[in-house]
N, C-alpha and C positions, 0 to 999 in steps of 0.2 A: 504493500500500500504506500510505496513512496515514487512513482512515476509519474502522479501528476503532481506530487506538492511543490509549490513555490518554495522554496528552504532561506529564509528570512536571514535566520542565525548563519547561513552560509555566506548569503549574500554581504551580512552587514559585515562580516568578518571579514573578506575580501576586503570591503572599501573601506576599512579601519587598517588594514595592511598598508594599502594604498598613502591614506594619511599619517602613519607612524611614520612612514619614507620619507615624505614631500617635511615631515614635520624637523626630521633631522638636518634635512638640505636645510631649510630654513634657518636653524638655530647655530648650522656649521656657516652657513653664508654668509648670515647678516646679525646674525647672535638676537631672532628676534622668538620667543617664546610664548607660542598662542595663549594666549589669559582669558577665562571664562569665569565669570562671577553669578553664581545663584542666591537668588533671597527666596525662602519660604518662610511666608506666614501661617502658624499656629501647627496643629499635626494632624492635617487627615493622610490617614495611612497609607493611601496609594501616593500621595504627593512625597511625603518622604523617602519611600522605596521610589521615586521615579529619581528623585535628585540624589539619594546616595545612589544609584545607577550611573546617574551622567557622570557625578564625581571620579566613580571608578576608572569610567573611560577617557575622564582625562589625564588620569594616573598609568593607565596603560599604553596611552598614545605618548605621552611626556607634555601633556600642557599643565599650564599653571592654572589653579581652581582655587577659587575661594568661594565658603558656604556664609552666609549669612542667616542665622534662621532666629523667628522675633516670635512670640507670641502668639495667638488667638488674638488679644485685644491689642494687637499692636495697631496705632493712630497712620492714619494716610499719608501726615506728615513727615512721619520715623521713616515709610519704604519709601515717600520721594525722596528724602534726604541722600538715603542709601545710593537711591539711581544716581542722584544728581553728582553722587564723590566717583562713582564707576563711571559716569561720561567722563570726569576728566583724568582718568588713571590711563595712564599710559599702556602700563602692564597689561591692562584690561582690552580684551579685544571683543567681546562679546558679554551681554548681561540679558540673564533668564530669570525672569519673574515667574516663580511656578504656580500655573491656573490649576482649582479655583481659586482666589484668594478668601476670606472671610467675607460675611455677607455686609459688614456696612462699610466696604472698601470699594472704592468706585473704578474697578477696572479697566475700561478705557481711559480713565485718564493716566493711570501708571504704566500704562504700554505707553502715550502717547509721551509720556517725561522721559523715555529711553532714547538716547539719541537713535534716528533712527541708523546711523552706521555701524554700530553697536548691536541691531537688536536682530541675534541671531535666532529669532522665534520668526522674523517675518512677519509679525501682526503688525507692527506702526503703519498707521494709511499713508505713507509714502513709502513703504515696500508693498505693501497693498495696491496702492494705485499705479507702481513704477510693473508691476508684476499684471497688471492690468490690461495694461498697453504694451507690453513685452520687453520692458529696460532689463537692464541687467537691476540685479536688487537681489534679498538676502527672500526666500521661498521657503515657507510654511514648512517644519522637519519632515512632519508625517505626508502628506500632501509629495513633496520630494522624493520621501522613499519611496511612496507606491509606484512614482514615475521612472526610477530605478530599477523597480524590481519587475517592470514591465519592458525594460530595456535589456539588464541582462538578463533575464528569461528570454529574451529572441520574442517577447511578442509582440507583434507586428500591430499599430494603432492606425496606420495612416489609411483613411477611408471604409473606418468599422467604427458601427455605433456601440457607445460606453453608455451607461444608465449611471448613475451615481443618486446613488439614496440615502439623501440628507443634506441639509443646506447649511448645515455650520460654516462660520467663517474660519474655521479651523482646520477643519478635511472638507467637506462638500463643494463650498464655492471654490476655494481654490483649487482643488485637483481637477472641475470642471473648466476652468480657466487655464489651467497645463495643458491638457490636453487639446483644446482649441487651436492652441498654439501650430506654429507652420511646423514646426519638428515636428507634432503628433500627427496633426492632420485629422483629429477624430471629429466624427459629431456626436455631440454631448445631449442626452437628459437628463437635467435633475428631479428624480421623485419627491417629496416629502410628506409629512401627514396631512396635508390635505391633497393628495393628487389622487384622482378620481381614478377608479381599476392601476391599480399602481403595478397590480402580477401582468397586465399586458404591457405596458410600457417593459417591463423586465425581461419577457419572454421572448422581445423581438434582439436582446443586446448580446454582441460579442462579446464586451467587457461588462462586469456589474463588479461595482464598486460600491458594499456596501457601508455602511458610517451612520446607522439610522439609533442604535442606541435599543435593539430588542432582541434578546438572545433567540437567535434560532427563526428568526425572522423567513428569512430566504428557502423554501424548499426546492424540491426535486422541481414538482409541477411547474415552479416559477420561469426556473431558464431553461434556455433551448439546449439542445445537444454540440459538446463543442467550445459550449462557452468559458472564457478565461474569469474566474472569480478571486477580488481580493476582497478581505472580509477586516476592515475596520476594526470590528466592535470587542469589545474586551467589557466583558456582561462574567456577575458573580453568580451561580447556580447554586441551589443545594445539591453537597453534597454528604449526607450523613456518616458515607466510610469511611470519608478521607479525614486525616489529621486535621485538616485546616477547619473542616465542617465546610467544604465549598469547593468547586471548580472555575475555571476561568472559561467560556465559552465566546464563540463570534457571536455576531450577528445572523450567520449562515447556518444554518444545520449540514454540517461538512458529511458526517453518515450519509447522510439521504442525497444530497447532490455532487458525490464522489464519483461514483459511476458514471454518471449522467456529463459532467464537465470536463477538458480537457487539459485543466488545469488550475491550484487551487493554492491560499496560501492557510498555515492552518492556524488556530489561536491556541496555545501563545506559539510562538515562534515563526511567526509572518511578518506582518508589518511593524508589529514592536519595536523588537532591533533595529529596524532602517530608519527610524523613530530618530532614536539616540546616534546611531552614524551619522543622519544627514545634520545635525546638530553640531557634531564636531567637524565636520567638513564644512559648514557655513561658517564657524569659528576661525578656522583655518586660513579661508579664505579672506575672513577678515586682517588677520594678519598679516596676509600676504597682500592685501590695498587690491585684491583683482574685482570686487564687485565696487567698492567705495575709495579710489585710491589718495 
């Protein structure tokens, strides 16, 4: 059962390979040390296991990391402050504010205090709008990896309809907006909860690119025979056997449309990983002054 899986952890490992290399030319060249700085507010559990994650990988790549982590009731004030010392740090090449924040934190405006040459998440609306229009600009991590993992898998976007189900501005709109793009060449639908018979929009698409937020959303019956599925969703299940009391599930019911598809990425170890690579490769880049120089 491993001939149609996408293999994430393969892929992200390759292009972590990739950036150790480009990272050492760097540091032997111009003695310049990619610097990545994370601020987490309070402790929801998945947000700290994502940021001790990135920490790790920037310890295995060889970049500089610094964690910043405040409270629950830490004041909007306390995390601009924070941004505003990491714009003018040198060291610093890149600053991730890890979503969600707490609820009486106004999110948009602490992405918008990131400079945006700095802001290797790709959410400032001028990486938004420059990503828009097709400038070069710093591209959403997850959003980037799926366009990766659709690259080196060999498959082929240029003149095959993609569905993408879900309109976040975090994977939905943007991977809809990559793909448009002249290197893709795809045409794009995006589903969301209100899209009317949303299993026939799905059942006519090469690509389904789910990101809707509902475990096991996608079956068999949905897509056509053939189709390439990447599966977003990262949904907690009961799981009564297990240690944890829980499983980690897509969005896809991978069982049921394994058979049926011609290739699949699987939860966890899909788009995860390429998650955290394209994160340290837009950091990288930042270093290197090739998107913002």
């Amino acid at each position: 059962m491993l001939d149609k899986i996408i293999d994430g952890k393969s892929i992200s490992s390759g292009i972590k390979s990739e950036i150790k290399s480009e990272t050492e030319i760097l540091k032997s060249g111009k003695g310049i040390v990619p610097g990545l700085a994370f601020i987490l507010a309070g402790e929801n559990p998945a947000s700290v296991v994502y940021v001790r994650n990135k920490g790790k990988a920037c310890e295995e790549l060889g970049f500089y990391s610094v964690t910043e982590r405040l409270p629950e009731n830490a004041s909007e004030e306390s995390i601009i402050g924070l941004i505003k010392d990491f714009n003018q740090n040198s060291r610093i090449h890149g600053i991730l504010v890890q979503l969600p924040l707490p609820g009486h934190i106004n999110e948009q405006k602490i992405i918008e205090t990131i400079d945006y040459t700095k802001d290797v998440d790709g959410f400032h609306p001028v990486n938004a709008g420059r990503m828009m229009t097709g400038e070069k600009c710093f591209i959403p991590c997850t959003p980037y990896g799926i366009v990766e993992l659709l690259k080196r898998s060999n498959v082929k976007t240029e003149g095959k309809n993609v569905v993408v189900i879900g309109r976040s501005n975090i994977v939905g709109k943007p991977v809809a907006n990559l793909l448009m793009r002249k290197e893709f060449n795809s045409t794009v639908t995006v589903c969301h909860s209100k899209t009317v018979n949303i299993k026939q929009h799905i059942s006519g698409a090469d690509i389904v690119i789910a990101a809707i937020g509902k475990a096991g959303f996608v079956k068999r019956d949905f897509i056509k025979e053939g189709s390439v599925i990447i599966d977003v969703g990262i949904n907690r299940t009961e799981n009564p056997g297990s240690k944890s009391g829980y499983k980690l599930t897509g969005d896809v019911d991978f069982e049921d449309c394994y058979e049926k598809c011609r290739l699949i990425t699987p939860v966890p170890g899909g788009v995860g990983p390429m998650t955290i690579a394209m994160l340290m490769k837009n950091t990288l880049d930042s270093a290197k002054g090739v998107i913002y120089g």
